[in-house]
N, C-alpha and C positions, 0 to 999 in steps of 0.2 A: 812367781818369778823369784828367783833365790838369788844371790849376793852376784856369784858369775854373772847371769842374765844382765843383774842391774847395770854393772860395771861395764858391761858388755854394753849395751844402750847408748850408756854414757859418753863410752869410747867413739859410737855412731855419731851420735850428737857433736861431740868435737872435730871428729873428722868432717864431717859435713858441713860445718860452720865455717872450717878454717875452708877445706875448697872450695864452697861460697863468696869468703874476700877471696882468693887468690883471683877466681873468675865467676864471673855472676850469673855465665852463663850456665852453668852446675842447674841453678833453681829456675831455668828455663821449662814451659811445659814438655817441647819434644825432649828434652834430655832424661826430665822424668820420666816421661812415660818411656823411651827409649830402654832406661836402666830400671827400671820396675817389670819392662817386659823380659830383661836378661837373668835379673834375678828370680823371678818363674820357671824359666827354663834351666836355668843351672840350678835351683830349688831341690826341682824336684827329683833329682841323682841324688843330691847329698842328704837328704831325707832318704831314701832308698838304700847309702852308707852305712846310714846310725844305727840302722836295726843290724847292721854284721856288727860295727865295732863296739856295741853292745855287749855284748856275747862274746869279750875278748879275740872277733877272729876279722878278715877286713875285705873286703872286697878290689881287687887291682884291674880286675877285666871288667869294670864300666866302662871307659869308655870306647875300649873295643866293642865290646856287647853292644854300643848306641852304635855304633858305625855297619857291625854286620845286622841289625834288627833295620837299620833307618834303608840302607840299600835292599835288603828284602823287601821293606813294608813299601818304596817307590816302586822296585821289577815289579810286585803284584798289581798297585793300582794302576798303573804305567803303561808297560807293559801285558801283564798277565790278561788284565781285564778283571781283574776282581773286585767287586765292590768294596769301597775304603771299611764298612763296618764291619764288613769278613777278615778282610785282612790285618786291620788293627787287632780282634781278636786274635786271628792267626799270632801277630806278633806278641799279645802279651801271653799266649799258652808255650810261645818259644823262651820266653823270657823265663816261666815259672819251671818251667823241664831245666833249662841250663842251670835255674835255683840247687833244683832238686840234684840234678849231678853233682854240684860243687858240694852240696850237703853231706851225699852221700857217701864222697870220697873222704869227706873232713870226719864223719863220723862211723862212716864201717872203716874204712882203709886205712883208718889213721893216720892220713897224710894231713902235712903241716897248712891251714890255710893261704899262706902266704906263697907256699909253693903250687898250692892249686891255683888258685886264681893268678899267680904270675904266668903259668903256664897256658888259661885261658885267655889273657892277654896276648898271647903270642900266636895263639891256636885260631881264635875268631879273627883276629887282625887276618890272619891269614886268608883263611875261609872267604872273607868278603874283599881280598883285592884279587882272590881265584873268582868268587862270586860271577865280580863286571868284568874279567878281565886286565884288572888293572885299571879300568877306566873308570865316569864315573858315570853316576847312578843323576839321572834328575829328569825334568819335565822339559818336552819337549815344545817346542812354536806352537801353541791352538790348546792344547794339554789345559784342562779346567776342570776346577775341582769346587764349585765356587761353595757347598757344606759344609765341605771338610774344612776347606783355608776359615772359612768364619768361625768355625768352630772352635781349631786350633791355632790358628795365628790370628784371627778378628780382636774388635775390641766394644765396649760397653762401656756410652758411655764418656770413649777415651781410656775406659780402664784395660788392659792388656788382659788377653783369657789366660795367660801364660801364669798371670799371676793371681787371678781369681783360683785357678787350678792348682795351684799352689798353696794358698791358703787355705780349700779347701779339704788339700790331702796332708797338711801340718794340724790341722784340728780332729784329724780324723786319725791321725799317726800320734798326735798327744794323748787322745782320749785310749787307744790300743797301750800304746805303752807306757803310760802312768796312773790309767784308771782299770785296768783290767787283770784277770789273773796270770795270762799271758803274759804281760809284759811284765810285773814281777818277775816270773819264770825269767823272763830274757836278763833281766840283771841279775837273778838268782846265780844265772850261770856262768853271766862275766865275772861275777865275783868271786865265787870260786864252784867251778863244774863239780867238784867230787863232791863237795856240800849240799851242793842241791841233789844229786842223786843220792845220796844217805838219805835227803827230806823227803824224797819219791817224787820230784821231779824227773817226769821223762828228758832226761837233758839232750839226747840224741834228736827227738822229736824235736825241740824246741829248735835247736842250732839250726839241721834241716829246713824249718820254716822260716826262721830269721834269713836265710840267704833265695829263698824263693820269696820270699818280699820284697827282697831287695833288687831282686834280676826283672821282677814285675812290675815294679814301681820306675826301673830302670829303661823297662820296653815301655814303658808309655812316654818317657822323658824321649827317646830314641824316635818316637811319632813326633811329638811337637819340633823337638830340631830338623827332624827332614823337611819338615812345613816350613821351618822357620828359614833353613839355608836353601832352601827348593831345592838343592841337588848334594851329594855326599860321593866325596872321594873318601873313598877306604884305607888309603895310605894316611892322611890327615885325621880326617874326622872323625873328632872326640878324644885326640889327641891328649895325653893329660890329665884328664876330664875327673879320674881316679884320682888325685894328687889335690884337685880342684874341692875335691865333694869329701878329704881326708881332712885339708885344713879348716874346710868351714864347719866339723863336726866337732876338732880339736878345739878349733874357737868358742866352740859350743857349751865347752864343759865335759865332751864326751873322751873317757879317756881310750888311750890305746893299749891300756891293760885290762879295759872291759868294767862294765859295774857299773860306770856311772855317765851320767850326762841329760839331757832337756832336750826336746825338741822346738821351745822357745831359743835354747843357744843354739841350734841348729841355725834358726831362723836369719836369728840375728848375725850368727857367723856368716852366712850370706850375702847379707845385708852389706856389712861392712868391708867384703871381698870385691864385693861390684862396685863400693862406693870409693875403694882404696885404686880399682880398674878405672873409674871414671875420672880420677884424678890425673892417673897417669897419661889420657887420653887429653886430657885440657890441659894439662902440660906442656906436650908435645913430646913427653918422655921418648923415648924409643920403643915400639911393641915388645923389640926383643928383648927387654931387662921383664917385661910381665912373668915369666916365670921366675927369677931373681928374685921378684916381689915376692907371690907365692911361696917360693922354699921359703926366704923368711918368715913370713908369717908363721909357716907353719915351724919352723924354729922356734919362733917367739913362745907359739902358743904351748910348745911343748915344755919347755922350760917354764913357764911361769905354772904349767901344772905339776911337777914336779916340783915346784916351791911350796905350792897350796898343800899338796900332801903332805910334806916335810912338816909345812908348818903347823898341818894340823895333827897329825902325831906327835908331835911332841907337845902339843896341848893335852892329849888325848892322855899321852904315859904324863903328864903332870898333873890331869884331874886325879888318874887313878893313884899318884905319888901323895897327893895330899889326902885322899879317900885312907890311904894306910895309914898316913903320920894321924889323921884324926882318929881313925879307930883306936891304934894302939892307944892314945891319951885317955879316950873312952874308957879304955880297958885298966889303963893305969890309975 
């Protein structure tokens, strides 16, 4: 855990203390578990982010891509008649092909990330409110699923699977890209792409995969929220959700220039979004400043990385400033 993480921590700890006094019912068990199961589910998008903005590039069409995968993956078991384990697979091979397109176009076509994925934002939103019709997608009167709901919305315990599943795929997503060659590569490249391909890294490959991890990890987050809301309007659902899964990875450490960041700050930037929501809910805030909240945060977190760097370059040109004033003395 490195200085960000710790600080980051810290910041939980205080936030959570102080809406503790405000209201006590914060360290209630259903509230915990309530917010331990939200944070699972919105986890696991923003884990699904960090492998793009890695890689310098960002993913915009999450939360569309949950709302056209979550209304698919209900018409099929629902409707279609397809067994839930077919069709979850179904969804997450839709999830890894729409990866692969985004990849393909950022990397043969040369088009700008940001125009790709804003443009699949607009593309899939669409797709799934032509999908139902405009209507919405959910379980009807008798409609029992009682494998699946335990699977994905049950709990253990008392513990929520949302975040057992979460936890599971942050250890599994630390070990990929902090302990393996691959994920090197993926910050090889956020750091600077032409560099790494001078080193023989295939940078193309790399990008590609990072954005089909992303859309994969994204189809399985798109399974648990259908579970979770049992029905999904296409116009609404997952609304944002992109915005949501940007600032918890900026909180994280991970920058929006690519190179650098934790899947520990991931964590944590989650943590403290849900715990920053739960406030505003035992407040009595308004729901509608929640997104107010949000842009700031992600305000916050942008500038104070933009500090960090400042500050560490110019430590950086003052090691190397006293490195020269000592040699020439050396020398003299």
């Amino acid at each position: 855990m490195n200085k960000k993480d710790l600080g980051l921590a810290l910041l939980i700890l205080v936030v959570g203390a102080v809406v503790a006094m405000i209201n006590p019912r914060f360290l209630s068990r259903i509230n915990l578990a309530n917010t331990a199961n939200l944070i699972g589910l919105f986890g696991l998008f923003s884990i699904a982010e960090a492998f793009v903005l890695v890689t310098a590039g960002i993913e915009l069409s999450v939360g569309s891509v949950i709302a056209l995968l979550g209304v698919i993956f209900i018409d099929m078991i629902v409707v279609q008649g397809v067994p839930w384990p077919i069709a979850t697979v179904i969804v997450i091979v839709i999830g890894g092909i729409l990866g692969s397109i985004h990849g393909w176009l950022i990397t043969r076509m040369k088009l700008q990330p940001f125009v790709v994925t804003l443009c699949g934002l607009l593309i899939y939103r669409g797709i799934a409110r032509f999908y139902t019709a405009d209507g919405t997608a959910g379980f009807s009167y008798g409609d029992n699923f009682p494998v699946l709901a335990h699977v994905v919305s049950g709990r253990t315990a008392g513990i929520p699977h949302s975040i057992i599943a979460f936890g599971v795929l942050a250890l599994i997503s630390w070990y990929v890209l902090h302990r393996t060659v691959f994920g090197r590569h993926l910050f090889a490249v956020g750091k600077n792409e032409e560099a790494a391909r001078f080193a023989g890294i295939n940078t193309q490959r790399t990008i590609v995969a990072a954005y089909v991890i992303c859309l994969v990890l994204t189809a399985i987050s798109a399974i648990f929220l259908a579970m979770y809301t049992r029905s999904v309007h296409p116009a609404s659902h997952g609304n944002f959700y992109e915005l949501y899964a940007i600032a918890a990875a900026v909180l994280g450490g991970f920058s929006l220039r690519g190179g650098e960041g934790s899947i520990v700050g991931v964590v944590l930037g989650v943590i403290l979004l849900q715990v920053l929501q739960n406030l505003v809910n035992l407040l009595g805030i308004p729901s509608s400043l929640n997104f107010a909240v949000m842009g700031s945060v992600i305000l916050i977190g942008v500038l104070a990385d933009n500090q960090f760097n400042r500050y560490r370059e110019r430590k950086r040109q003052s090691r190397m400033a006293n490195s020269v004033v000592s040699g020439a003395e050396q020398t003299g």
